[in-house]
LOBA-852756 format. One record per residue (C-alpha): residue in three letters; x, y, z. Coordinates in steps of 0.5 Angstrom, whole numbers, plus 500, padded with zeros to 3 digits. Layout:
# LOBA-852756
ALAXYZ...
***
This chain:
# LOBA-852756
UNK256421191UNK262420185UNK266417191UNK261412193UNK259410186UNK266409185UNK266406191UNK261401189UNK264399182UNK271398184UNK267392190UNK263389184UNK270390180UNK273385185UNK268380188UNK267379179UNK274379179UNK275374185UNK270370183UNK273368176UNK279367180UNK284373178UNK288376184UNK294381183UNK301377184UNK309379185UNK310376178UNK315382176UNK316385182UNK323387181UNK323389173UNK321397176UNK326401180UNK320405183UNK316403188UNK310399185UNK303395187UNK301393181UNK293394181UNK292395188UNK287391190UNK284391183UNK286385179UNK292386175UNK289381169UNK281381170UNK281381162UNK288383160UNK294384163UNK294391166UNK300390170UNK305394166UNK300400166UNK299400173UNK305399175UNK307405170UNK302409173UNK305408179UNK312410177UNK309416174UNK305418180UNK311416185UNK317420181UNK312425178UNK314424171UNK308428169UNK302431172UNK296428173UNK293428167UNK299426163UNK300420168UNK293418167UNK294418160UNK298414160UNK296409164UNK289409159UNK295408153UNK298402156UNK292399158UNK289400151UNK296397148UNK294391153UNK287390150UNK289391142UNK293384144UNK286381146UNK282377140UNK278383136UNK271380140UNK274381146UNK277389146UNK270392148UNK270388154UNK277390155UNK276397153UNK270397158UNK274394164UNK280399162UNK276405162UNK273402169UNK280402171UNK281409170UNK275412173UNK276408179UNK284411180UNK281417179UNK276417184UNK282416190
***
């Protein structure tokens, strides 16, 4: 059941995406010396830019810098960083969009 919800989301979260015109690019794609995919096939900047946090996230699921829980702490740190350099109206949204994110990597 949480799969398939999770599922659902991260499909609406994409066609809204691609929709507004967001895909996810190569634009740093050498600044990491681990292996990163931005956000998978989730944009990269949908409201901010999360790039640095998924590539992060990545880095850290990859090297094993941390447990799970740490890593997804600090992959919900960076993104939050990211909103707060967003105007005041618009951090809801991003926070919202984050927490998405989050539950969405948590469910694969």
């Amino acid at each position: 059941m949480l799969r398939r919800v999770a599922t659902r989301a991260l499909l609406v979260f994409i066609a809204v995406a691609a929709l507004v015109g967001f895909t996810a690019g190569p634009a740093m794609a050498n600044q990491y010396p681990w292996p990163h995919n931005g956000c998978t096939s989730a944009p990269d900047r949908a409201i901010a830019n999360f790039t640095h946090a998924c590539n992060h996230h990545d880095g850290c699921y990859a090297l094993h810098w941390a447990g799970r829980g740490a890593c997804d702490q600090w992959f919900w740190n960076d993104m939050i960083a990211a909103c707060r350099k967003l105007p005041f109206e618009m951090i809801g949204g991003c926070t919202g969009t984050a927490g998405l994110s989050l539950f969405i990597s948590r469910a694969f």
